[in-house]
N, C-alpha and C positions, 0 to 999 in steps of 0.2 A: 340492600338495606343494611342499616349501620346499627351497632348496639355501645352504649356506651357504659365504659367501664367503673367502677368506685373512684379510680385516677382521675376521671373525665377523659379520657383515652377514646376514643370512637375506633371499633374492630367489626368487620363483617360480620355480618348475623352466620352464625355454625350450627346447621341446622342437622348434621350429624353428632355434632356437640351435645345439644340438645336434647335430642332421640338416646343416644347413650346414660347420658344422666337418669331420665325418666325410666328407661330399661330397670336402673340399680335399682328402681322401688320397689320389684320383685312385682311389677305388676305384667300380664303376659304380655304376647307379643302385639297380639290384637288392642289391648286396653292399651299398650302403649302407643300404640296408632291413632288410637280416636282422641286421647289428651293431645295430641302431638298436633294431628289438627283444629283440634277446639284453641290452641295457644297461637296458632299460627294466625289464626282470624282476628286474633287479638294485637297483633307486633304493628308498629308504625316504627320510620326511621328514625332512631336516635333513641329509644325506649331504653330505660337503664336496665343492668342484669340485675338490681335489688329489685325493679318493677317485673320484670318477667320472673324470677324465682319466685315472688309473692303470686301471681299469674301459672306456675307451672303447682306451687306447693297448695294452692285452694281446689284446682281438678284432681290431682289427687287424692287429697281430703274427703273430698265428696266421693270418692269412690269406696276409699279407706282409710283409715287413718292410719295406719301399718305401712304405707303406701308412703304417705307424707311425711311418716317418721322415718320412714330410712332416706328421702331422699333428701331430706334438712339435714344429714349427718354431718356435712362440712360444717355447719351454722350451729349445729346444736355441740361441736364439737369447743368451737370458740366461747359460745353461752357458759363453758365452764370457770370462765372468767369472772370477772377481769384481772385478778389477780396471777390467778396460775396455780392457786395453791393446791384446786380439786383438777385441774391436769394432773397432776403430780400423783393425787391421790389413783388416777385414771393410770396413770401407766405401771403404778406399783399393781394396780390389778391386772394387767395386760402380764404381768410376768409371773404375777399365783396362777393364773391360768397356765402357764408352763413347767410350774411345778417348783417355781423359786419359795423362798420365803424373803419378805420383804420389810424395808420399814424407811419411811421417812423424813426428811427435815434433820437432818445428826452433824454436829460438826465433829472434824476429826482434825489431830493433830499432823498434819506435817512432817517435813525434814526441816524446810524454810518456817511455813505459817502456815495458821490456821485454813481451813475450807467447810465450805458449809456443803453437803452432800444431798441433792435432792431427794434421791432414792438409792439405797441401797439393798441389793440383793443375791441372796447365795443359795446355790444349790450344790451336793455334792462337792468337787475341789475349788467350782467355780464364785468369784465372788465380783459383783459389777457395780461400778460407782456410776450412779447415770445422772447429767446436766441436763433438768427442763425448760425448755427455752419457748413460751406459750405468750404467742401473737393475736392480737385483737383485727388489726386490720386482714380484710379477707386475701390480699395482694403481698403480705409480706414475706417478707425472703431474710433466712438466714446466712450471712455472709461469712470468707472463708474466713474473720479476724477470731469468731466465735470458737470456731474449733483448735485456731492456734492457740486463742489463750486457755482453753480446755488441756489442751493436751500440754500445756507446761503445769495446768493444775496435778496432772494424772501423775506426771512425773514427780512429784513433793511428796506423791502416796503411796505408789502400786508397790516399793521396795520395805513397805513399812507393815507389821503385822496389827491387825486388830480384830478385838472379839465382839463378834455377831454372833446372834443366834446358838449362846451355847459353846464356842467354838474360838479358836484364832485362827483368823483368816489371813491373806492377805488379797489385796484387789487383781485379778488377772485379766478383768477386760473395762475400757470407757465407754460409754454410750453416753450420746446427745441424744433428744427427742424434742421435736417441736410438733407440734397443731399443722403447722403452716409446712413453706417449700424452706431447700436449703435449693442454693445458688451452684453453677456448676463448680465451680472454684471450690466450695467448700465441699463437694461431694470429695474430690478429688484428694484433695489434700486429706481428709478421710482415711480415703482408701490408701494411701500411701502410707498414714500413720498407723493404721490397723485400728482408728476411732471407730465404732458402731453405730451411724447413723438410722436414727427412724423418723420422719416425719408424715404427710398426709398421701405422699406416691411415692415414699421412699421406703426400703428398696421394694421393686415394681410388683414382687410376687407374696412380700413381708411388710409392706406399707398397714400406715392407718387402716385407710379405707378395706384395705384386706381383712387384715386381723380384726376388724370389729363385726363383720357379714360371719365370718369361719368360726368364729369363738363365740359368738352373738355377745358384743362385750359393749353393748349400745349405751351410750348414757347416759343419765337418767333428763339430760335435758333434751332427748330426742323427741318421749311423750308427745302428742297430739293435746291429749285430753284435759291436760291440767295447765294454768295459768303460769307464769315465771315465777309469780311470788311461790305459789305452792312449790315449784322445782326449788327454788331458796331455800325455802325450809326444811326438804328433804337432804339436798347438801349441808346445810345443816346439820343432819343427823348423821351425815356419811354415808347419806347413799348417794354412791357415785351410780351404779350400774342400773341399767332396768332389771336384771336377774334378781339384783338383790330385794327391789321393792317385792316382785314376783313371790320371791321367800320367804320377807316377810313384809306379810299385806298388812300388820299393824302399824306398821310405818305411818300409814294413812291416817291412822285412828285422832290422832293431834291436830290432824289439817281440818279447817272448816267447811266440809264439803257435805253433801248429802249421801245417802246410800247407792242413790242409782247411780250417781258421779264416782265412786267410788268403785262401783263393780264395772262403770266403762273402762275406769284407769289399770284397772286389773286385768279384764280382757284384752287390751289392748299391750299392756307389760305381757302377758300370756304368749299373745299372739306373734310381738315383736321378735320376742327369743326364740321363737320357731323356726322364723323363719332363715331358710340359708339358701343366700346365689348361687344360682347356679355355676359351676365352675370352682367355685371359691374354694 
């Protein structure tokens, strides 16, 4: 049986593929079993992976919505779009979790020109100029032009002092970041430049999909409970994180929702941040 791609690409149905993804919902072994076969009854040749993720994300919905929310993570990771600007926002919080202090959107002066600096962050001696590079299509790939013309950027700055946080710094390391995949070509050329890549499996043990399970740094478009427009408006208010809704639950207080709506979306932010993969 064939499954067809966003490309229109037709690939063998991956029925360990599958079984894995379902696994990350945090749902047991057994509950993963029984979705696995309820979806299987469901597959004809040629079904798209939008139609079986809408097919894998509804059984587990119905079991839990904690369930459905971590396994939309690649989709609710894009939903931060279309833009990129609350990616941006998403990864400056990926590194206050590490203890950086952070701030967005800055241009800085050059040797040559100007640069606009998605995020910048410094800890201690360290100070990191990071490039977000946030893809809408589920299939897209960052290729290696991205990190050469990155890394000529780096070069116009890292020799040059400037004052963050208090401080003159100057930049000692580059980091890319995309949603999506980088190509092998640009992993490589990377590594050889000492650029810090992070994307959705990159690197294997420090990826997206890792650091959001180990830090619970889920965001806020993962929700089950609440509608897109209502996620809008919480981005809106700058909440990227489900933690932060968590913290604070007046976030809510502006949305037009009812009480009980309102204590699900809570329970469920509650419940999300709880939880942590095993392994991770």
């Amino acid at each position: 049986m064939n499954v067809k791609k966003y490309s229109g690409e037709l690939i063998p149905f991956n029925a360990d593929s599958l079984k894995g993804s379902l696994a990350k919902s945090g749902a047991s072994p057994e509950l993963t079993e029984k979705v696995y076969q309820t979806i299987t009854e469901k597959l004809y040749d040629g079904i798209t992976t939008k139609e079986l993720y809408k097919i894998a994300f509804q059984e587990l919905k119905q079991l839990k919505n904690t369930y459905a929310a971590r396994y939309s993570l690649k989709k609710a990771m894009r939903d931060l779009g279309p833009e990129g600007f609350y990616f941006e926002k998403w990864v400056a919080a990926l590194l206050k979790e590490g203890g950086f202090q952070t701030i967005t959107g800055k241009i800085v002066q050059g040797n040559a020109v100007t640069h606009e600096i998605d995020v910048i962050a410094a800890k201690d001696t360290e100070m990191l100029a990071i490039e977000c590079k946030f893809r809408n299509d589920i299939d897209a790939k960052i290729t290696v032009t991205t990190p050469m013309y990155f890394l000529s950027r780096f070069k116009d700055i890292c020799d040059k002092s400037y004052t963050y946080f208090e401080k003159e710094r100057k930049f000692t390391q580059g980091w890319l970041a995309t949603n999506t995949y980088f190509t092998k070509d640009a992993i490589n050329f990377a590594e050889y430049y000492h650029i810090n890549l992070l994307s959705w499996d990159y690197p294997v043990d420090k990826s997206i999909k890792r650091r959001v399970d180990s830090a619970a740094l889920y965001p806020i478009t993962c929700l089950t409970s609440i509608t897109k427009l209502e996620k809008d408006k919480l981005l809106a208010k700058r909440c990227i994180l489900v933690k932060e809704l968590a913290e604070q639950p007046e976030l809510l207080d502006d949305l037009t929702m009812t009480n009980a709506k309102k204590k699900r979306t809570l329970n469920e932010a509650h419940e999300l941040i709880k939880i942590k993969q095993e392994g991770a």
